[in-house]
N, CA, C and O of each residue as an XYZ file, in Angstrom:
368
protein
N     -95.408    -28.619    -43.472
C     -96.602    -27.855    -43.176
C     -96.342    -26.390    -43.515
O     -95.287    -25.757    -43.457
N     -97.368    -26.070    -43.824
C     -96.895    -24.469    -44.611
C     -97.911    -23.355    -43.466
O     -99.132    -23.219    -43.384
N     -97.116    -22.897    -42.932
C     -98.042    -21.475    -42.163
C     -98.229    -20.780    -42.704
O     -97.514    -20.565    -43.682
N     -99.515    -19.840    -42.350
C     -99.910    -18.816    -43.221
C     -99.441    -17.421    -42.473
O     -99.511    -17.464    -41.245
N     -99.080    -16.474    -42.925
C     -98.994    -15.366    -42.141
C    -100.215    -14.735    -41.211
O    -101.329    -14.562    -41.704
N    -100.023    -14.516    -40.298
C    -101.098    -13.862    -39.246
C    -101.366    -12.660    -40.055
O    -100.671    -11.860    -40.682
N    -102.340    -12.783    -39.872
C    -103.913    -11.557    -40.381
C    -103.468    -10.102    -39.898
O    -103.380     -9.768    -38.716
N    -103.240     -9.415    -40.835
C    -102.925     -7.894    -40.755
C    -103.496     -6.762    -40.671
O    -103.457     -5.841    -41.487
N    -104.342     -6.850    -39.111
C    -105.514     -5.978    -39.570
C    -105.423     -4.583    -40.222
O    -106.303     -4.053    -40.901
N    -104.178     -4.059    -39.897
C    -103.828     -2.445    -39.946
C    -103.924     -2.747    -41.541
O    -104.822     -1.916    -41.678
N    -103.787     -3.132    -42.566
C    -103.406     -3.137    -43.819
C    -105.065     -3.835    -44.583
O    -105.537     -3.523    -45.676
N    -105.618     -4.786    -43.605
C    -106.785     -4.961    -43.997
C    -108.158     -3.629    -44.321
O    -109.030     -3.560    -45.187
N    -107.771     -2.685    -43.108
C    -108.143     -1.567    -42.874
C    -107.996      0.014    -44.169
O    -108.820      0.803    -44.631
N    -106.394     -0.190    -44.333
C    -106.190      0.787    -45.277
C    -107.129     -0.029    -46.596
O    -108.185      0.526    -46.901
N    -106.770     -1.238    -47.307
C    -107.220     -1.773    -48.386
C    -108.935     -0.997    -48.382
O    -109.384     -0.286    -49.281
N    -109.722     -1.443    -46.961
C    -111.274     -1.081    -47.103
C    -110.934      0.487    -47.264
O    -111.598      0.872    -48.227
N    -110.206      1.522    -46.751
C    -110.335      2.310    -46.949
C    -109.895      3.323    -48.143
O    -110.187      4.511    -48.279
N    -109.426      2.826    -48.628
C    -108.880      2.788    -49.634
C    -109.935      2.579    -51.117
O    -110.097      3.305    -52.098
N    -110.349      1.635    -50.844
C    -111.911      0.734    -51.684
C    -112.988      1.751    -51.981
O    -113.320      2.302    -53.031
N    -113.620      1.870    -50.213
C    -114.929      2.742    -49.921
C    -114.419      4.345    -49.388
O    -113.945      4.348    -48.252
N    -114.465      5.436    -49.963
C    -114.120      6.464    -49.550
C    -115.346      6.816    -48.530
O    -115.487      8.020    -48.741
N    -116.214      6.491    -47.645
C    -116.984      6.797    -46.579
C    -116.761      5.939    -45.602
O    -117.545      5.884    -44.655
N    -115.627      5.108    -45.675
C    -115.072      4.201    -44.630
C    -114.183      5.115    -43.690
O    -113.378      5.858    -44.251
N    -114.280      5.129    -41.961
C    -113.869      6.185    -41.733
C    -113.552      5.054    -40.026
O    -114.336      4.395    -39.342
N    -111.721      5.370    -39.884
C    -111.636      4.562    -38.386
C    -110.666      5.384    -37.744
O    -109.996      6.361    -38.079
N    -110.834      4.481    -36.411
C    -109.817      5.453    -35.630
C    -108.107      5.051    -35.375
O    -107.641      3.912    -35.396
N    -107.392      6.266    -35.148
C    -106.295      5.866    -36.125
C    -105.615      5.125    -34.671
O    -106.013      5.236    -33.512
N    -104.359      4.283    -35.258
C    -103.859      3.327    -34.694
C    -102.931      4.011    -33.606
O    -101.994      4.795    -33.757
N    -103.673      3.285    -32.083
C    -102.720      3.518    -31.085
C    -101.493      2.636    -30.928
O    -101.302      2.095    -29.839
N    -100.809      2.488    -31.742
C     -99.525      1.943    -31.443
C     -97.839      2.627    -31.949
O     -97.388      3.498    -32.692
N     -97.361      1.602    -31.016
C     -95.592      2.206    -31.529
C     -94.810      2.230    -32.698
O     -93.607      2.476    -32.787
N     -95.548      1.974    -33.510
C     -95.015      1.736    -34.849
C     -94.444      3.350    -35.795
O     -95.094      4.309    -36.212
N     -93.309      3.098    -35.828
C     -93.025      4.598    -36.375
C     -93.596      5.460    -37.139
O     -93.785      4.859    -38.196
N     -93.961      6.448    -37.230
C     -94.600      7.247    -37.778
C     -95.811      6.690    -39.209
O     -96.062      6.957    -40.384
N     -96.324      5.631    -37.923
C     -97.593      5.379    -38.684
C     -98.786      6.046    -38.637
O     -99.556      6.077    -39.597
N     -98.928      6.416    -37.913
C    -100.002      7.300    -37.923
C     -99.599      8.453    -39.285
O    -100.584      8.652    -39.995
N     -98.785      8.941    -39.571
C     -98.341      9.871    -40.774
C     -98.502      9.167    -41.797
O     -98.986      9.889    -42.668
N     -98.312      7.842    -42.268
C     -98.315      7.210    -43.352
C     -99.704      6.806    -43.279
O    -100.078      6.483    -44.406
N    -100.356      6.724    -42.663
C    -101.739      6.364    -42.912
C    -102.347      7.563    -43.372
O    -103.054      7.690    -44.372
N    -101.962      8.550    -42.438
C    -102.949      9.803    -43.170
C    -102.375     10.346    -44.732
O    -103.138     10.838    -45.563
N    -101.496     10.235    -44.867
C    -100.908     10.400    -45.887
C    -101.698      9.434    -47.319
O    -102.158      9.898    -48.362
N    -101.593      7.435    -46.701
C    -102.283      7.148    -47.916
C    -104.108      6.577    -48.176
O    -104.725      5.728    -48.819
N    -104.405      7.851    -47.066
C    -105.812      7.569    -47.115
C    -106.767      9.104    -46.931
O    -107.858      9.352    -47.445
N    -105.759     10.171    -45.835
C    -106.080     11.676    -45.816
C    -106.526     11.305    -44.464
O    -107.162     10.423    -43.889
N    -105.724     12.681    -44.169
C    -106.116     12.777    -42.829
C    -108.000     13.191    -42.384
O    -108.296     13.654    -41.283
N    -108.445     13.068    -42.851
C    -110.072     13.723    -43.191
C    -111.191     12.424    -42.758
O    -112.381     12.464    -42.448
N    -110.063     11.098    -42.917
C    -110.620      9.995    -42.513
C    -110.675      9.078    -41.205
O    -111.293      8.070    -40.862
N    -109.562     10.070    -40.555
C    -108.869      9.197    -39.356
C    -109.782      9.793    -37.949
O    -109.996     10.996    -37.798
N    -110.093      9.110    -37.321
C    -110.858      9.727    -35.979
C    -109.886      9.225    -34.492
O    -109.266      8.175    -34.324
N    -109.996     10.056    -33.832
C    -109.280      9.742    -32.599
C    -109.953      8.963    -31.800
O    -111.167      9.169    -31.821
N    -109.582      8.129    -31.092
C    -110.246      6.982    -30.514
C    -109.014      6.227    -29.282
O    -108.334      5.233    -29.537
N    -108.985      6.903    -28.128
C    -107.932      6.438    -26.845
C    -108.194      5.062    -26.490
O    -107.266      4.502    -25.907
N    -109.496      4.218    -26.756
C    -109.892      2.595    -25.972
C    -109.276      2.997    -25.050
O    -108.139      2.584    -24.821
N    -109.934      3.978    -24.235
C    -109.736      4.199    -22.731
C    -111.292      3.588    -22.252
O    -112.410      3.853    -22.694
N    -110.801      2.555    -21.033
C    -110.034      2.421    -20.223
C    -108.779      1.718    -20.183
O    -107.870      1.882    -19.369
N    -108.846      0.605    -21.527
C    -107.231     -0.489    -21.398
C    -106.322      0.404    -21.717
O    -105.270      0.067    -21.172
N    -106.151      1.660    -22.501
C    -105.418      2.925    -22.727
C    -105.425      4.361    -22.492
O    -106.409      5.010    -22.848
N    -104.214      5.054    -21.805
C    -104.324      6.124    -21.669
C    -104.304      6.803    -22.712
O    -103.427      6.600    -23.551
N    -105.246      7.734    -22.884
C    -105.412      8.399    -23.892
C    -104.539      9.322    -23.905
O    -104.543     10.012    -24.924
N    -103.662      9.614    -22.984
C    -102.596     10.496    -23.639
C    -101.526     10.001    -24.659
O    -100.827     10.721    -25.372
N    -101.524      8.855    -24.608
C    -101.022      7.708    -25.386
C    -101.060      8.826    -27.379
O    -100.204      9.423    -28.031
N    -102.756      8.495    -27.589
C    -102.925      8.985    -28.668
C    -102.666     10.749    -28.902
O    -102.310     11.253    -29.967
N    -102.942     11.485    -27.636
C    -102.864     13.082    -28.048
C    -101.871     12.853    -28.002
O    -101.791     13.093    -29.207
N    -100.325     12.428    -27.607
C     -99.197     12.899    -28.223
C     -98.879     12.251    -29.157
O     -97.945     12.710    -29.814
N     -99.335     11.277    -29.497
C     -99.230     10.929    -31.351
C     -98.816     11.981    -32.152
O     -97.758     12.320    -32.682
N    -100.666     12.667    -32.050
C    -101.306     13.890    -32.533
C    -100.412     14.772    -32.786
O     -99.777     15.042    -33.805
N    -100.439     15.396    -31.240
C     -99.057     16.661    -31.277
C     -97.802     16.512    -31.707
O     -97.155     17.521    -31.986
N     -97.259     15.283    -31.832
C     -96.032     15.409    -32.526
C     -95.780     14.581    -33.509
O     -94.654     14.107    -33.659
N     -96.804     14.295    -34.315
C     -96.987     13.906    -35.984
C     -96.171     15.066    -36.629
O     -95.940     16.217    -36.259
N     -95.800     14.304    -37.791
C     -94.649     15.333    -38.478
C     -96.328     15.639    -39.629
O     -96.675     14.811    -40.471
N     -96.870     16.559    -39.444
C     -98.421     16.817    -40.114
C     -98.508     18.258    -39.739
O     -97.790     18.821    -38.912
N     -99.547     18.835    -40.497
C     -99.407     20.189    -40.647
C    -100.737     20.547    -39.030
O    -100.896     19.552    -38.322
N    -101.343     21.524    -38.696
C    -102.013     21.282    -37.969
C    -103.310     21.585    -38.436
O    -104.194     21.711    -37.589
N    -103.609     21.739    -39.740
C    -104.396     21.465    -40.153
C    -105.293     19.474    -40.033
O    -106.434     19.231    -39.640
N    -104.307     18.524    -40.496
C    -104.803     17.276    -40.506
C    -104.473     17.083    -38.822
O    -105.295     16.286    -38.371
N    -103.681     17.486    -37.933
C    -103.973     17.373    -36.548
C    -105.335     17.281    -35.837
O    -105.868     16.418    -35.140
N    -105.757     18.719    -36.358
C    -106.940     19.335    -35.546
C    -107.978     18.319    -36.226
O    -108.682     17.743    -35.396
N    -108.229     17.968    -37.616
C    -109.062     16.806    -38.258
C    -109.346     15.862    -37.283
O    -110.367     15.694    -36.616
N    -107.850     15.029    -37.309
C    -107.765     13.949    -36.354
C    -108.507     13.942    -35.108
O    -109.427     13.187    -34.794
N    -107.872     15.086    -34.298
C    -107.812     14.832    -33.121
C    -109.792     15.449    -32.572
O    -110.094     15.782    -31.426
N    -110.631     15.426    -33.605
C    -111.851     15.769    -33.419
C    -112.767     16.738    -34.093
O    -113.855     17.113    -33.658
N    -112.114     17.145    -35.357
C    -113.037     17.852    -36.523
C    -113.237     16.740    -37.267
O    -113.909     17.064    -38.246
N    -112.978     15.575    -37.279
C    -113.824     14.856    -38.373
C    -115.367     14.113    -37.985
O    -116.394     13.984    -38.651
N    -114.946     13.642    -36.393
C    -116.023     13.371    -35.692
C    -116.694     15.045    -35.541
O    -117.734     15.462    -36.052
N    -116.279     15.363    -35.172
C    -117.804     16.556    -35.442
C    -118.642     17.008    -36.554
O    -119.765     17.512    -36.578
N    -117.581     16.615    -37.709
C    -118.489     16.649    -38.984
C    -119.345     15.624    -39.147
O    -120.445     16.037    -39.514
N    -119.286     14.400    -39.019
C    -120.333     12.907    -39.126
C    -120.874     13.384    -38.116
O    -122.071     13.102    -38.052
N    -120.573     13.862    -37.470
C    -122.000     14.054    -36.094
C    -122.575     14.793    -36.266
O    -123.675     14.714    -35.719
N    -122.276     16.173    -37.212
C    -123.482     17.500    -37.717
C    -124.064     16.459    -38.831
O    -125.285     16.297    -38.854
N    -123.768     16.202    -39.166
C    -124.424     15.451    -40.730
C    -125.376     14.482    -40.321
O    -125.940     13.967    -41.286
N    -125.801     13.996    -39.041
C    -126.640     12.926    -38.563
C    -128.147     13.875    -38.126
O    -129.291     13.665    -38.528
N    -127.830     14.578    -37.508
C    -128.756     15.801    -37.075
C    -129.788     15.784    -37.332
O    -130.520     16.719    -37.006
């Protein structure tokens, strides 16, 4: 019997974003080493929105991502809520 590998969403995600440049998610709360840097790196930080899924997560979880991403604080400040404020002036 041949298994298939379990479904990768994090990589399913870059591919769409990657595809559609107005594809825009929030970046991954997990432990995975300096993923959050490699994502912004192969997609721009311009795309990534902060997003805690608080209540199952403390959102401090994600602001120290943020703050201690090896990232300039330029794509920080993006992240952590200038990109959502730009899609949200643009709806207006």
């Amino acid at each position: 019997m041949l298994l298939q590998p379990p479904y990768n969403s994090q990589q399913a995600l870059l591919t769409l974003a990657q595809r559609h440049k107005n594809f825009y998610f929030s970046m991954p709360i997990y432990g995975l080493f300096r993923e959050l840097e490699n994502t912004a790196r192969m997609i721009g930080a311009d795309r990534m929105l902060f997003g805690s899924n608080m209540p199952v997560h403390d959102p401090s979880l994600g602001i120290g991502m943020i703050l201690y991403a090896e990232l300039n604080d330029r794509d920080k400040q993006l992240m952590a809520g200038g990109n959502l404020a730009r899609l949200l002036e643009s709806v207006q």
